[in-house]
N, C-alpha and C positions, 0 to 999 in steps of 0.2 A: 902743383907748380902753376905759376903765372904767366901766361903769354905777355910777357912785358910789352913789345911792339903794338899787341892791341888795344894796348891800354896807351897809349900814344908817349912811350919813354923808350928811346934808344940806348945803344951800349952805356955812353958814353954818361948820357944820364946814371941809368943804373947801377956805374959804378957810383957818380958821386953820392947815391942814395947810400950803398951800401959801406963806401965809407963814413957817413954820418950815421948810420945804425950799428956800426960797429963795437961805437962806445954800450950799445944796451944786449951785446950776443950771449956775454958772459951769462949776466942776469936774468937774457930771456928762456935761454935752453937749459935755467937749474932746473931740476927736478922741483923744488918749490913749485915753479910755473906752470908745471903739467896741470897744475887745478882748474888752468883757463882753455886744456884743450878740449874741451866739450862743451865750455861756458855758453855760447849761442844753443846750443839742443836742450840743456840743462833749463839755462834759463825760460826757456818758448815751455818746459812742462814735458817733454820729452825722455821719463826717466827710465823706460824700460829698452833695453839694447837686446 
């Protein structure tokens, strides 16, 4: 999770962020997408877990 506040975005922000990423929730939590959750470790050469 994100400390939104330290990153200098309040409530009021954060929602209107999260109402404009809404339109991409569907498509970003398919299972398709799982292929990106390692992609920074993957990429750097990283492949043993």
């Amino acid at each position: 999770m994100i400390d939104l506040v330290s990153q200098g975005i309040n409530k009021v922000q954060a929602e209107i962020w999260r109402s404009h990423l809404a339109t991409f929730a569907d498509d970003w939590e398919s299972q398709e997408m799982s292929i990106y959750d390692d992609y920074f470790t993957l990429k750097n050469g990283d492949f043993h877990r």
